[in-house]
N, C-alpha and C positions, 0 to 999 in steps of 0.2 A: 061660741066663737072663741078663736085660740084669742088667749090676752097677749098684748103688743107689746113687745120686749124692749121697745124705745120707748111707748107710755110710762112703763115702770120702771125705767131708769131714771127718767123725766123728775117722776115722782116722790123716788129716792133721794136724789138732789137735792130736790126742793127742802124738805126736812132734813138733810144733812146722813143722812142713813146710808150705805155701803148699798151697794146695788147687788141684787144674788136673784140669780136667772132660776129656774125652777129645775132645772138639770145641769148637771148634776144634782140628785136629791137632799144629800146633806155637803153642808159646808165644812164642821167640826171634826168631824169623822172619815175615814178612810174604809170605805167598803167595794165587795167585789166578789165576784163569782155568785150573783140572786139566784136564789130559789123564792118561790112565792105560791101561799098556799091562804085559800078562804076558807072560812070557817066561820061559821054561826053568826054571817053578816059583816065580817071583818077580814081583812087581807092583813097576810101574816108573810112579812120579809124577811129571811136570812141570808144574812151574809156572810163575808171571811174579812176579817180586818187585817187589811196592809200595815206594817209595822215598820218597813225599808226605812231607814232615814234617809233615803235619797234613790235613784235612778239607776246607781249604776252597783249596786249591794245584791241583788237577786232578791229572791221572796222573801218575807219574815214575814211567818202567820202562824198565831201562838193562840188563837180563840177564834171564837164565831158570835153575830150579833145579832138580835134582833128587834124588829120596828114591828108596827102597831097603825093600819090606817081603816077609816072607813068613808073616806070620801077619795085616795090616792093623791095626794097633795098635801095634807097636815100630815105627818106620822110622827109618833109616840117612839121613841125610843126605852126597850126593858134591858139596854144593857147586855152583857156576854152571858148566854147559857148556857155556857160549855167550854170548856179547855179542853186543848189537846191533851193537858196532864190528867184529863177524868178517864181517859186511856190507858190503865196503868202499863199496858204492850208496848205500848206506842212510845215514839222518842221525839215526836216533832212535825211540822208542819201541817196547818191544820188549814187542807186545802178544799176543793169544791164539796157541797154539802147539800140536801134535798131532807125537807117535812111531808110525811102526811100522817092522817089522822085514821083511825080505826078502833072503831067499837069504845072508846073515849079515851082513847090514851094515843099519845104523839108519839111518833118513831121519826129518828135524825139519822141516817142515810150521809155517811161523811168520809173524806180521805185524810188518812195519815200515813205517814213514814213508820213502818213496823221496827221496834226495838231490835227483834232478834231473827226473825224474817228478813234474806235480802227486798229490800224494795216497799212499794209501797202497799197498803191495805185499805179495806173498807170496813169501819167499824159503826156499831149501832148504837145510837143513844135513845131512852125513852121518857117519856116525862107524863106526869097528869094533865098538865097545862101547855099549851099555846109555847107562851115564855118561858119555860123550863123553872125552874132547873131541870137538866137533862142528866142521865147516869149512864153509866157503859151497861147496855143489858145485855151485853152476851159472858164478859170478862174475856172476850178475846175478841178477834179478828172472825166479820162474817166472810169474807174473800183475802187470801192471800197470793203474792206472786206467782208464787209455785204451782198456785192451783190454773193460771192460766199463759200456756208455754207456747202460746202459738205463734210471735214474736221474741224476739232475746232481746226484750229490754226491761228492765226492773220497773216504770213509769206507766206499766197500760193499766193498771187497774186505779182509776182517774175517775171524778164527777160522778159518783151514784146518782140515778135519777129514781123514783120509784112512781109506778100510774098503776091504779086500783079500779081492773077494769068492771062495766055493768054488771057483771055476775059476782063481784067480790074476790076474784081473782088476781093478786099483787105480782107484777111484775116488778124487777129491778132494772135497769140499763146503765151500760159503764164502758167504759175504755179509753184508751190514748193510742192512736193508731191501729189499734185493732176493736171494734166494736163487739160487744155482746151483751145478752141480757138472759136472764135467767128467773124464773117463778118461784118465789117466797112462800113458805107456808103459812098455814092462818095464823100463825105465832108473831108472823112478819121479822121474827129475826134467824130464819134459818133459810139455806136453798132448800125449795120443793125439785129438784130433779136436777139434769146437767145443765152445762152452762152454754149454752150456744152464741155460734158467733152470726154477725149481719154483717151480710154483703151490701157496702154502701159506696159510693165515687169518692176517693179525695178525702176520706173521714180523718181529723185529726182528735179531737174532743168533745167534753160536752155535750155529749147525747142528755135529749132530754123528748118526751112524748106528754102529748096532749090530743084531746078530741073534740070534736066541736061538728056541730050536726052528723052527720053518718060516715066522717071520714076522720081517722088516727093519723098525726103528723108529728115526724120524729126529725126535730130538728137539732145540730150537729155545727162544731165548728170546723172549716176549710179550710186547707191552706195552712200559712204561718209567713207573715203573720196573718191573722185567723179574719176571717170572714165568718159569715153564719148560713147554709145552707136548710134547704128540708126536704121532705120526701113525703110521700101518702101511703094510705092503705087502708083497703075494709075492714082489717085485723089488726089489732095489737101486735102482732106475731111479725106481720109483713105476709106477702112480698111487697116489700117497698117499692113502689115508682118515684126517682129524682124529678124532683121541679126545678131545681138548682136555686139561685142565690136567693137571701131573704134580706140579709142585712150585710151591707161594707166592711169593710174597717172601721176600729172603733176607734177613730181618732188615732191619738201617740202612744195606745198601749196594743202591743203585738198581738194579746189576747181578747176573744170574746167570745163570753159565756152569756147566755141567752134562759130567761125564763117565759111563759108565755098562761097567761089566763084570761076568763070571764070574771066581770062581776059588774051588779046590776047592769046589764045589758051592754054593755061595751067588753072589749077585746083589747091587752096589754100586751105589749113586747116591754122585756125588765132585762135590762142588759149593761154592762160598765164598759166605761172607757178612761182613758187618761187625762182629762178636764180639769180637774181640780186643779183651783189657781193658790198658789202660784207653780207647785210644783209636784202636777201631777204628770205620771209617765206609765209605762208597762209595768214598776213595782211598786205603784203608786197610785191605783186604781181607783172610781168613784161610780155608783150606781146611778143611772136614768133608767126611765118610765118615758115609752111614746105610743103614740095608738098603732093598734091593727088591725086591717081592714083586712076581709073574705071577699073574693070575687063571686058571683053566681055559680059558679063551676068547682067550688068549695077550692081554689086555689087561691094563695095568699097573696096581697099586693107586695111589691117591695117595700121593707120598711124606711120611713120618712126618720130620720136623728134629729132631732130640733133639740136649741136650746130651754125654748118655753115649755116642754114637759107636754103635758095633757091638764086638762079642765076638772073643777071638781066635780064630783058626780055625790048623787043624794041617795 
């Protein structure tokens, strides 16, 4: 049973204690744009940390962070494992960002502003561990502007996603108004072949793919400001069929980026909005966790936003 958000206010009181609702996930911290990746019984969170000192400054994100849970409710925080300055190309903003693991070592899937490249890039970081530290393993940019000319805007190569299909086959997924995704080789920091684009409704950001019994769902943000969309498929690859909406507005911030997994036996939507009190907004972002239900027909319910979070799990 969800715990009562008035009981534990109640409760609070009582002792004299600040009352902190279970969503947003951290109070201390400023997080935003989750990736979330399990691993050997543990869920592993990364984030981008908002730096704005206020609402109306535009983005300041100079690192990325990571937490530590194995019930989704306590989490561990290890701190930044990575800077955009471990980039030495790179000149700045260290924006949406994706883990996964292969053959034992971590690859970090992340955007930055290319130094001498117009525009923005996707560079890779790898590490032995979960919590980094991470390094630049390529010494350059794995995607550059230049290399994707299908729009004239310096901004589409946006949110790496990366999914490690049943054959050990690594896809990557990215874009900002134009979608694509393209096959990594077993090195995981090179493209295996061209880059193709997805034809999707309405795509603005944040692609992101996940599987879950016999169907692949690449969900995506809408609009702007941004809602969260999905779509299905037998294949990794697509053809996509739109479901349409998953998740609203995220509250008072224009953006919303969306992660989605299993663990022991439950189903998580990991998404930010602008909550944080007192002075949270669109550059001023904060991470929740709410459940997600599958209909019998493998299509997703709409997601529920609560305050209270999700239950612990064992």
């Amino acid at each position: 049973m969800k715990r009562s958000l008035s009981a534990l206010i109640a409760s609070l009181a009582l002792t004299g204690a600040a009352a902190q609702a279970a969503n947003p996930l951290f109070s201390d911290v400023l997080t935003a744009d989750p990736a979330a990746m399990v691993h050997d019984g543990t869920v592993y969170l990364y984030t981008g940390h908002d730096e704005a000192p206020d609402n109306k400054t535009f983005y300041q994100m100079n690192k990325w962070l990571v937490f530590s849970s194995t019930d989704m409710v306590n989490w561990e925080s290890h701190g930044s494992h990575m800077n955009v300055k471990d980039f030495k190309w790179a000149k700045g903003d260290a924006w949406a960002a994706h883990t996964v693991e292969k053959d034992g070592k971590f690859y970090f899937y992340t955007t930055v502003r290319h130094a001498t490249i117009n525009g923005f890039a996707i560079g890779v970081g790898v590490s032995d561990s979960p919590t980094g530290p991470f390094k630049d393993a390529l010494g350059k940019a794995l995607v550059t502007n230049d290399m994707t000319t299908d729009i004239d805007i310096d901004w589409d190569d946006l949110d790496p996603a990366v999914y490690i299909d049943d054959d050990g086959q690594a896809y990557m997924f990215w874009g900002n108004s134009q979608a694509y995704y393209a096959k990594l080789e077993d090195n995981m920091i090179e493209l295996d072949g061209p880059i193709h684009k997805i034809d999707i409704p309405d795509f603005t950001e944040a692609l992101h793919v996940h599987k879950h019994g016999e169907y692949y769902y690449l969900t995506y943000a809408t609009g702007f400001p941004e809602k969260t969309s999905y779509s299905m498929s037998k294949s990794v690859t697509g053809p996509w069929e739109h479901k349409g909406l998953l998740n609203e507005l995220a509250g008072n911030s224009n953006t919303n980026h969306q992660t989605i997994i299993d663990f022991k036996g439950n189903s998580y939507f990991i998404y930010h909005n602008g909550s944080h009190i007192p002075d949270g907004g669109s550059f001023r972002r904060s991470v929740c966790i709410d459940d997600l239900h599958y209909n019998a027909d493998g299509t997703i319910k709409r997601i529920v936003m609560t305050s209270e979070g999700v239950d612990p799990v064992k």
